[in-house]
N, C-alpha and C positions, 0 to 999 in steps of 0.2 A: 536795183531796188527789189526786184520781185525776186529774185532767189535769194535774198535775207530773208520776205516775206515766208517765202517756200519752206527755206531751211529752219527757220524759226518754227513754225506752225508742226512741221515734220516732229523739231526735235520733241516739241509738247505732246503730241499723239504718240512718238515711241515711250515717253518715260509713263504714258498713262497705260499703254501697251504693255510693258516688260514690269508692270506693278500688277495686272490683270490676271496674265500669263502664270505670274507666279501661284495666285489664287486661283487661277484654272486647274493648275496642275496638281496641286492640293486637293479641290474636289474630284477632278480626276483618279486619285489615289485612292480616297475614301470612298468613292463610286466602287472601283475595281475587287476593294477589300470587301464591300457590301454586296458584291456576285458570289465573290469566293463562298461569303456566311450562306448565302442562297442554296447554292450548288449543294455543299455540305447540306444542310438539313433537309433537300429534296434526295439525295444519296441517301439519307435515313428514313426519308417516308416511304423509298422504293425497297427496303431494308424490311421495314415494319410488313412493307403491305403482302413483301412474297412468306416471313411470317405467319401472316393472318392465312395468304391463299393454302399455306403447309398444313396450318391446323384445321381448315376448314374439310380438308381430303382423307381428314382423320375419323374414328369414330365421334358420333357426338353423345360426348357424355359432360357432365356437370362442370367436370373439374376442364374439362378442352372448351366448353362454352365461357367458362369464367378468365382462362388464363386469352381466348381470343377476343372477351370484353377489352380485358387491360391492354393489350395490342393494342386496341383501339382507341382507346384512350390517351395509349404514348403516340399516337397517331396523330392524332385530335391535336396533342399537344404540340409534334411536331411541325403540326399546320400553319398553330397560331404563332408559333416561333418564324416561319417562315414571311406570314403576313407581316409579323410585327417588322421584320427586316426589308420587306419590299417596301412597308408603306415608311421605314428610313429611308431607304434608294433613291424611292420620289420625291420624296421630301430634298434630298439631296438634289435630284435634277431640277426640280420647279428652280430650288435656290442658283442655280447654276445659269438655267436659261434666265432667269431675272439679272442677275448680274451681265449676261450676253447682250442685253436690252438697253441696260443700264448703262452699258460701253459703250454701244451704238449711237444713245441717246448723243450719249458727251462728243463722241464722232463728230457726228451731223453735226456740232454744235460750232468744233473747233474747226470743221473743214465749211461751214457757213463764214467765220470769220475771214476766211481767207481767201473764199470767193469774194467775200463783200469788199477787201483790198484790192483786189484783181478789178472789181469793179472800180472801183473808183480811183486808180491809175489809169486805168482805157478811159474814164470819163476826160482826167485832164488831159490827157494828149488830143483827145477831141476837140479842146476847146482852145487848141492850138494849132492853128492852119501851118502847112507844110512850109510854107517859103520862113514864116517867123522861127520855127525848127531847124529852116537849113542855115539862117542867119545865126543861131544861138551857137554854133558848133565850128571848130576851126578846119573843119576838112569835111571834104563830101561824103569821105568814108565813115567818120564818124554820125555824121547823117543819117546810111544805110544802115548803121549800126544800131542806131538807137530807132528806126522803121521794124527791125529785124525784133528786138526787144517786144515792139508793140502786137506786132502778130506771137511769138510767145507766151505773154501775157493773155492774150485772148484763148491761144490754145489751152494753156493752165488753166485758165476760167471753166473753158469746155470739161476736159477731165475733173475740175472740181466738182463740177456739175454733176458730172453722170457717176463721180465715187457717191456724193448725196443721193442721187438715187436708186445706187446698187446696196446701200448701206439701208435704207427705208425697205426698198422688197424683204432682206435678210432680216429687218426687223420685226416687219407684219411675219412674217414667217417665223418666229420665235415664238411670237404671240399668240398664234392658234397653235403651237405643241405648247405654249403655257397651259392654254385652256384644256388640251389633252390630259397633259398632265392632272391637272386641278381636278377632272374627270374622274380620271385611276384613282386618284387618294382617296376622294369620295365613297368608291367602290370599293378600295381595299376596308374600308373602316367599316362600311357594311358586313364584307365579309368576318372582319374579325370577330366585331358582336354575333355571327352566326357563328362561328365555329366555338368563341365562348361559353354561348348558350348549349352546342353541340357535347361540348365537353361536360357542361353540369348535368347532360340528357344521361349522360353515357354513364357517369358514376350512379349519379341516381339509379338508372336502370341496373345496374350493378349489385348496386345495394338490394334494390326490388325483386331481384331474381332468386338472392342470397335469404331473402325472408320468406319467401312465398314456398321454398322446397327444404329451408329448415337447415341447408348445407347436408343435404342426404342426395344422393342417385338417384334411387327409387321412387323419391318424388319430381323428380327430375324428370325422369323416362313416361312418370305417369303426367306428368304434363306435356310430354312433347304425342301420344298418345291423342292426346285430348286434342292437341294444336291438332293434328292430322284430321282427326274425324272433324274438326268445325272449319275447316279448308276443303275438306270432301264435299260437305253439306252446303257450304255458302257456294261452291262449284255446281251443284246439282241445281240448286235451289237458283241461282241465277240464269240457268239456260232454262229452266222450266217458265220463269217470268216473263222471261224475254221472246219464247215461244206462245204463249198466252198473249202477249201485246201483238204478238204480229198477226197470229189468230183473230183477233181482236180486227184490227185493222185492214185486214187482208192482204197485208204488206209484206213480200217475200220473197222478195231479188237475188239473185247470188252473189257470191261475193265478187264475183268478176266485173259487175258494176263498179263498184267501186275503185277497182285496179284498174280499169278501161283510162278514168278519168286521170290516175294518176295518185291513187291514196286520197280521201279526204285532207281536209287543212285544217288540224286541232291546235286551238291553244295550248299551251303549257300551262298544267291546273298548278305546279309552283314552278317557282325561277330556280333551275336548275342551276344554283352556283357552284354545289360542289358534285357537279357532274352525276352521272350513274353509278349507284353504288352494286346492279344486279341488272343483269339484261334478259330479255325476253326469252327461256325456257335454256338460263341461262346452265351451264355443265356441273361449273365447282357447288351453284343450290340447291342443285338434285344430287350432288355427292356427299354434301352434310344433310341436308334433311330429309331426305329420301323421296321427295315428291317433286313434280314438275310445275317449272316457273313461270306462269302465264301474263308476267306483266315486267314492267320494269320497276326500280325501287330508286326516289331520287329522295337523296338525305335533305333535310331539314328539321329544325328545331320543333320540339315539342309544341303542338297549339300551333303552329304558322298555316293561317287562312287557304282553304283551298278554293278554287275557281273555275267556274262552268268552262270543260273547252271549248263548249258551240251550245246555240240555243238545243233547246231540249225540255223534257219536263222530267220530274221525279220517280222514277220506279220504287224504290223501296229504300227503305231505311234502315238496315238490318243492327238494331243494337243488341250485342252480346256482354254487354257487364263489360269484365276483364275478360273475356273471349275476344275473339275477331271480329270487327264490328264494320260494316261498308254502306257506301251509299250507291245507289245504282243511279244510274241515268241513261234515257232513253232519248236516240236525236234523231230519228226516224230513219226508213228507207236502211234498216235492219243492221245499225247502228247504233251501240251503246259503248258508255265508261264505265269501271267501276274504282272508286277510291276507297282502296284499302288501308286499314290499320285508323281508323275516324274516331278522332276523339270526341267531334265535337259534332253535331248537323242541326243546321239554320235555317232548313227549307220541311216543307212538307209533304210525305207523300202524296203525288199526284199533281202538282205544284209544278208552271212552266219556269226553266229560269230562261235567261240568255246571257250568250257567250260571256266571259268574265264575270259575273256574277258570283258571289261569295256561297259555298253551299254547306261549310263547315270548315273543320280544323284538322288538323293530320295531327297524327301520335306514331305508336310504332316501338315509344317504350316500354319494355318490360316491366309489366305489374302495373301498368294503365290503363285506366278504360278504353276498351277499343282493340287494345295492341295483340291480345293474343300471346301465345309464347314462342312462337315461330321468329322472332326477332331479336338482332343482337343490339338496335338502337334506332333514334328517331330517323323514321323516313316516310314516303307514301307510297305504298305498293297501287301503282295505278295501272288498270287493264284498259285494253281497248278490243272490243266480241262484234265479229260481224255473222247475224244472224244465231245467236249465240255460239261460236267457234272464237276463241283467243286471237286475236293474229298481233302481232309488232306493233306495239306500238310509235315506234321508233319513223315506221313507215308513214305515220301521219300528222306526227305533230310538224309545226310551224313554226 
């Protein structure tokens, strides 16, 4: 009786199995085609961006600042091409591990039926003492035989058992990479609304740079000019502030304080999603613009809120029209930030905040308030001065 039960219950989980299988292997297919798409368009962002690094080593003039906007913009686009493809992928695997879940479920369901058979065959021979057993049966052997059945049957019980609960762990287990997953989609969909918005920064800016110089050189070079000298001046004019407050305070450690302990622990004034676009006194932005890079530039869209990295209060507010416009902040013991390229500022000089604290908006694009001409698109040039000297920021944030 029990291996009809066996063979029966088997046959049902293989035909639900090899119906599964078939749709496994299907999204498996379309999984694998969805790398491929990936691969490919990361092969063309790493295309685009040696590109941008070629024309950045060039001179800069109007027509190489314009034709490494558009770079950038095929860039941009490539991005969102890429997101748009991962956040299929996911999409593909949440469906995949739902259907893994979904199998398991019906598992448990059908290998429960078959323990509860198993059960309740051990129950009747229980309630059948051995001598009325040896009576039912024409030989001793067939006796032993059907003793032999009964201990089988419990064994099969056991293994059904412990398949239910090897099938329940792989299930809970499916379920937090659901939730992973469900995670990632989340995120990629953020990302994509940034890089969108990235992408309307980037024409706009485009467009902005193409008005403001008339589509002439001359105007061009007289504005990169100009960017220079209000980089010089906010350079100057920042260590002078920052000398006066320590003055002030009598506050004037070296920097080795701060290295002793390990680098301060700064927030991140934005959520660095697409990574570093210019590192700290970085080579290729002193080979296009001819000046040195005292901070890092982390891209984000136009207007997106910037935030105190640590308690602190307001040094100054530098607004420049369409010049370079920055917000300083001072976090004592000869410590400061500066956020550069500000389009927007929410506090007031002299003003404490603390750590996360909203203190403005980044810009960064050309022909915006705040941005300067020094920029090929939205980001935050943010500094970090100890004792007014630039150092890494890199070495502090958290």
């Amino acid at each position: 009786m029990f291996k009809k039960i066996f063979s029966l219950s088997l046959a049902i989980i293989l035909v639900f199995s090899f119906g599964y299988k078939v749709f496994a292997a299907d999204l498996n297919s379309q999984l694998d085609s969805k790398k491929n798409d990936i691969q490919q368009i990361e092969d063309k962002i790493q295309q685009l961006e040696q590109e941008i690094n070629q024309k950045q080593s060039e001179q800069v003039t109007l027509k190489n600042q314009i034709t490494i906007i558009d770079t950038e913009i095929d860039k941009t686009k490539a991005q969102i091409q890429k997101t748009q493809a991962e956040i299929q992928r996911t999409n593909l695997e949440i469906e995949k591990l739902r259907s893994e879940i979904d199998l398991k479920k019906k598992e448990i369901a059908k290998q429960k039926l078959v323990l509860g058979e198993y059960i309740r065959l051990i129950y009747e021979y229980d309630q059948v003492s051995p001598i009325e057993i040896l009576f039912g049966y024409n030989s001793f052997s067939q006796f032993l035989d059907q003793l032999d059945n009964l201990e089988t049957l419990e064994n099969k019980g056991q293994k059904t058992l412990d398949q239910v609960q090897k099938i329940k762990v792989e299930m809970e287990s499916n379920k937090k990479d659901l939730d992973s997953k469900a995670k990632d989609l989340a995120n990629l969909d953020d990302q994509l609304s940034f890089e969108k918005e990235e992408l309307s920064g980037r024409k706009e800016g485009k467009e902005n740079l193409l008005a403001q110089t008339e589509d002439k050189e001359e105007e061009f070079q007289a504005l990169l000019v100009k960017a220079k000298e209000e980089q010089d001046a906010a350079n100057n004019e920042i260590y002078a502030i920052e000398q006066q407050i320590r003055n002030q305070q009598q506050d004037n450690p070296t920097q080795d304080n701060w290295q002793d302990v390990g680098g301060a622990e700064l927030g991140w004034p934005i959520n660095p999603v697409q990574g570093i676009s210019a590192y700290f006194m970085d080579s290729s932005y002193y080979s296009f613009w001819g000046i040195q890079h005292y901070a890092i530039d982390i891209p984000a869209p136009q207007g997106t809120p910037m935030h105190a990295p640590a308690d602190g209060y307001v040094a100054k507010y530098s607004d420049a029209g369409l010049g370079y416009s920055y917000i300083l902040l001072y976090h004592g013991n000869g410590l400061s930030t500066v956020f550069g390229h500000a389009s927007a500022c929410y506090v007031a000089e002299g003003s404490n905040v603390k750590r996360g604290d909203v203190i403005g908006l980044s810009g960064g694009m050309p022909g915006t308030r705040g941005a300067g001409w020094m920029t090929t698109g939205p980001h935050l040039h943010f500094e970090v001065r100890i004792n007014g000297n630039p150092v890494d920021p890199m070495k502090y944030l958290k």
